[in-house]
C-alpha positions in Angstrom: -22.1 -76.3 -169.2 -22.2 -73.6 -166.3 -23.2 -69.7 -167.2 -20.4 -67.3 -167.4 -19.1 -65.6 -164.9 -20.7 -62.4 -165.0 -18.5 -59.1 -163.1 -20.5 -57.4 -160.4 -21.6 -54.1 -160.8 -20.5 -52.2 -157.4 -22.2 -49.3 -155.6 -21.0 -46.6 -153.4 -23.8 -45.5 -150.3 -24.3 -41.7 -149.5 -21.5 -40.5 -146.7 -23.5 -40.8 -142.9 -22.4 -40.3 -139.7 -19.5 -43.2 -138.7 -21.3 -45.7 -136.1 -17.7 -46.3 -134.1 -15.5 -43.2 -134.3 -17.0 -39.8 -133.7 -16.7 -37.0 -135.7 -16.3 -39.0 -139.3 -18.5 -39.9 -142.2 -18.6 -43.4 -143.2 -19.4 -44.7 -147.0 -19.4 -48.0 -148.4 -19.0 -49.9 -151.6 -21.4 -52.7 -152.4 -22.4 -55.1 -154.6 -25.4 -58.0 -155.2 -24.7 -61.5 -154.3 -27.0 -64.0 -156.3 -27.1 -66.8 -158.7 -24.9 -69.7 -158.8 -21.8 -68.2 -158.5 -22.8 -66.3 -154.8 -20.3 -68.6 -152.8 -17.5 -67.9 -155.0 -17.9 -64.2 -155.3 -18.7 -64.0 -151.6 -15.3 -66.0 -150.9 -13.4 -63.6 -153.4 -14.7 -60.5 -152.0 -14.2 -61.9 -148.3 -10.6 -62.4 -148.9 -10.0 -58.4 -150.2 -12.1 -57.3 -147.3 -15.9 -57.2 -147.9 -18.4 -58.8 -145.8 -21.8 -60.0 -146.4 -25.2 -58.4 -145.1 -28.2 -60.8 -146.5 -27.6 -60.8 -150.4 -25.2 -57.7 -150.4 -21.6 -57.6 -149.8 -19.9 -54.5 -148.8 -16.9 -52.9 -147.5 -16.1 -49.3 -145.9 -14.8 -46.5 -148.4 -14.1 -43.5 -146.9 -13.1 -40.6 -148.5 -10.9 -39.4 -145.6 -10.5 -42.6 -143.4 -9.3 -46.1 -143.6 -9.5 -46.7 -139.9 -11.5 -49.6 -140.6 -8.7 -52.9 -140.6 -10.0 -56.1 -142.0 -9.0 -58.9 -139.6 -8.7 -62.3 -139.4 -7.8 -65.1 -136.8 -4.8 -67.6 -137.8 -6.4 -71.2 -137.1 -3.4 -73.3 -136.9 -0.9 -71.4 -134.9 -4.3 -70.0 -132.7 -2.9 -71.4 -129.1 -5.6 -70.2 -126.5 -4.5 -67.8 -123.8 -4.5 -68.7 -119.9 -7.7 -66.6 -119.5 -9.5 -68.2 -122.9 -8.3 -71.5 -121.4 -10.2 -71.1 -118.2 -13.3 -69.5 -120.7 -13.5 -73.0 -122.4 -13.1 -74.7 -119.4 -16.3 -72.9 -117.8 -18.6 -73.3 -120.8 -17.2 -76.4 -122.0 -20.6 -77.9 -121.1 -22.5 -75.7 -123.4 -24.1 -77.7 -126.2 -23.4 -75.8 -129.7 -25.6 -77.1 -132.3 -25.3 -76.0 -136.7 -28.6 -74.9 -137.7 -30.1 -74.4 -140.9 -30.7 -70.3 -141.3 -33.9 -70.7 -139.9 -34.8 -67.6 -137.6 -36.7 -68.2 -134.3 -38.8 -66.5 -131.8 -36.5 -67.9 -129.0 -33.5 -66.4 -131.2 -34.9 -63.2 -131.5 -36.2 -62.9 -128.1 -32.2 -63.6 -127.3 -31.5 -60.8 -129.5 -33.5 -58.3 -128.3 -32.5 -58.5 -124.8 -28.7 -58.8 -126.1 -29.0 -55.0 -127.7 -31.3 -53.7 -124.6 -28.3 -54.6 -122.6 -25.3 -53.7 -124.8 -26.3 -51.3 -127.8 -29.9 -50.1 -126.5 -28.9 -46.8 -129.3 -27.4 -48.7 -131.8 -28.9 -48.8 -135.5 -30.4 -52.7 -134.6 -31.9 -51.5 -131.6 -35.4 -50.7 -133.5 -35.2 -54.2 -135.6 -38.5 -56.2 -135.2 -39.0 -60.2 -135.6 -39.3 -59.6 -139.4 -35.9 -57.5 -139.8 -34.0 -60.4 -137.7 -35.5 -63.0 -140.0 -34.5 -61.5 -143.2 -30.6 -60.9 -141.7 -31.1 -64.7 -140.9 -32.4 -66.2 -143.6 -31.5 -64.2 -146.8 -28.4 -65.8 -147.9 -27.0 -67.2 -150.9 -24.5 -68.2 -149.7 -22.9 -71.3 -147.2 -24.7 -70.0 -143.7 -25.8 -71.9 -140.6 -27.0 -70.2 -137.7 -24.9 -72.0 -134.5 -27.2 -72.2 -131.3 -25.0 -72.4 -127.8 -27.6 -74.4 -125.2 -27.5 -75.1 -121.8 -27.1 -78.6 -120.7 -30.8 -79.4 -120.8 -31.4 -81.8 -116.9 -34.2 -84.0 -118.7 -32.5 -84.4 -122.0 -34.5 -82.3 -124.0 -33.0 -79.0 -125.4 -31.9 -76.5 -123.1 -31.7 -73.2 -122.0 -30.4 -70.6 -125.4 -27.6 -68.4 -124.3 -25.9 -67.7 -127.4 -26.2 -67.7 -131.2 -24.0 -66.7 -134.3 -24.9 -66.4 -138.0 -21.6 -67.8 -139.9 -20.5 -68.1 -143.5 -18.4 -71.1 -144.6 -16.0 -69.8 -146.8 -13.4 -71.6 -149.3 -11.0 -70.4 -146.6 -12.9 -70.1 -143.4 -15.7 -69.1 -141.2 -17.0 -66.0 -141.3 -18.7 -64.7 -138.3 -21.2 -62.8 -139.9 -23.1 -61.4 -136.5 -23.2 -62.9 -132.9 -25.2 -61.9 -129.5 -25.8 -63.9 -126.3 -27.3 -63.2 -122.9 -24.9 -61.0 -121.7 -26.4 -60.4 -118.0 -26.1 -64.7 -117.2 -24.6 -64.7 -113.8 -22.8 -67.6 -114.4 -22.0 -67.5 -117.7 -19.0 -64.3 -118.3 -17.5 -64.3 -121.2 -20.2 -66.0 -123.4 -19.0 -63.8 -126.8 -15.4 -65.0 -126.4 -16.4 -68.8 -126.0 -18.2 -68.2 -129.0 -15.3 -67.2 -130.9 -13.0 -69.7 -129.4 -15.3 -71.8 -130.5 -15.5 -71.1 -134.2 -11.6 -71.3 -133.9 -11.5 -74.5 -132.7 -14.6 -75.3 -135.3 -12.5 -73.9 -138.5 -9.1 -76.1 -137.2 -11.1 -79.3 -137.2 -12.3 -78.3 -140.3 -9.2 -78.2 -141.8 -9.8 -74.3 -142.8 -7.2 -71.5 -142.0 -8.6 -68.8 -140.9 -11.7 -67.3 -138.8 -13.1 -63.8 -140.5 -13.8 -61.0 -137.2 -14.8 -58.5 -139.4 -13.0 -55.4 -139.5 -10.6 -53.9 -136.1 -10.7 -50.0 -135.9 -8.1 -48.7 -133.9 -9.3 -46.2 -131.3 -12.3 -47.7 -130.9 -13.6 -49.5 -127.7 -16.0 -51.7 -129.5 -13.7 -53.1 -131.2 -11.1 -54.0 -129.5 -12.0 -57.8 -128.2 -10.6 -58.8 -131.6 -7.1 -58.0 -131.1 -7.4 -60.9 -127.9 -7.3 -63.8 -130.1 -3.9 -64.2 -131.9 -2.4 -64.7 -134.1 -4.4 -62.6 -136.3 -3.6 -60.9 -139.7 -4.9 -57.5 -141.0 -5.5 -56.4 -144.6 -3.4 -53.8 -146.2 -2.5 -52.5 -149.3 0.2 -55.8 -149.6 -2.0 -57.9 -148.2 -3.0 -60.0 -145.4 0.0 -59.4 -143.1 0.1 -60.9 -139.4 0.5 -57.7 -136.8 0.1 -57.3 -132.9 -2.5 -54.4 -132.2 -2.6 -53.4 -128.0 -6.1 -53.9 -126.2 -7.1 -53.1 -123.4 -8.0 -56.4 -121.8 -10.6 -54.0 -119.4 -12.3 -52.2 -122.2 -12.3 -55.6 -124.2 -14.0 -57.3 -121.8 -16.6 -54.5 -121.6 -17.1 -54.4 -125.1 -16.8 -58.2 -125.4 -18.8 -58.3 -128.9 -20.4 -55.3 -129.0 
């Protein structure tokens, strides 16, 4: 006979400067995720907008903001555009390999020169080898850490460009954090084959949806996500589908920052 489901208890964090729009405080609600019933309270929470960070999941609560848009891409009607097509095209020889959440020096040596080139101020920009393995590997939930290589010439394992920590969901992938080597001069556009590739990843699967996290209009670093559509946004009647505008120069910029 399984335990009872047992309600989370939920938290609210002190109100700190917002990280993407300037001027505003953020604050978030959180709660634990442990025991057996992690998956399906991580799935639950995932669809009314929460996301997971190790063994918490959390979502913004701002007092006078809900700029933050949880957002999601469509799996099945997801039909590539002519520059995504010519992005799988040139990486389509990239070998992408699920790994157990096992962290790595060559992952976090990836990592580190990922924020030295795109968020050298950001809040991770101070996270050491044990930080990254803790974001790696404390999960109760479904996780697997996907590894992009180069074709390797003698057959061994090549050259790591890429990585992404993703949740399985009931419903889909969620891609929980991603970085890649974002100075390769012949690889451009390594974060969108990533996500094209979790697209393509969830369809085979059989699962409808691929989680981006959350789309904050306004905000530069943020807007790759509204390139890959159809996608569908959280509001107070649910997920709706919805056509935000990007900039496809500042996108490309901010590719996955």
């Amino acid at each position: 006979m399984s335990a009872p489901f047992r309600f989370p208890r939920f938290f609210v964090t002190s109100p700190a400067p917002c990280p993407y729009l300037a001027g505003k405080t953020e604050r978030k609600v959180f709660t634990e995720l442990g025991g057996h019933n992690a998956g399906e309270l991580n799935d639950a929470l995932g669809r009314i907008g929460f996301r997971r960070s190790q063994s918490v999941a959390y979502r913004p609560s701002c007092t006078d903001c809900a700029a933050c848009i949880s957002v999601r891409v469509c799996t099945a009607d997801f039909a590539p555009s002519s520059s995504q097509k010519r992005n799988l095209r040139r990486n389509s020889d990239l070998v992408a390999t699920a790994c157990k959440p096992w962290a790595t020096g060559e992952q976090y040596a990836l990592l580190q020169s990922y924020l030295q080139s795109r968020h050298p101020t950001g809040g991770m920009a101070d996270m050491d080898e044990q930080d990254f393995a803790d974001m790696v590997e404390q999960t109760p939930v479904d996780s697997w850490m996907i590894e992009y290589r180069e074709p390797a010439a003698d057959g061994g394992r090549g050259r790591l460009v890429g990585c992404c920590l993703t949740d399985r969901q009931g419903d889909g992938l969620s891609m929980i954090y991603s970085f890649f080597d974002s100075a390769h001069p012949m690889r451009e556009g390594l974060g969108t084959y990533i996500i094209l590739d979790h697209v393509q990843r969830a369809a085979r699967a059989g699962l409808p949806y691929v989680y981006l996290g959350y789309w904050i209009e306004g905000s530069a670093r943020m807007a790759y996500k509204a390139r890959f559509r159809p996608l569908e946004r959280l509001g107070p009647d649910g997920w709706t589908r919805f056509e935000p505008v990007a900039s496809d120069r500042i996108a490309a910029h901010f590719e996955l920052a």
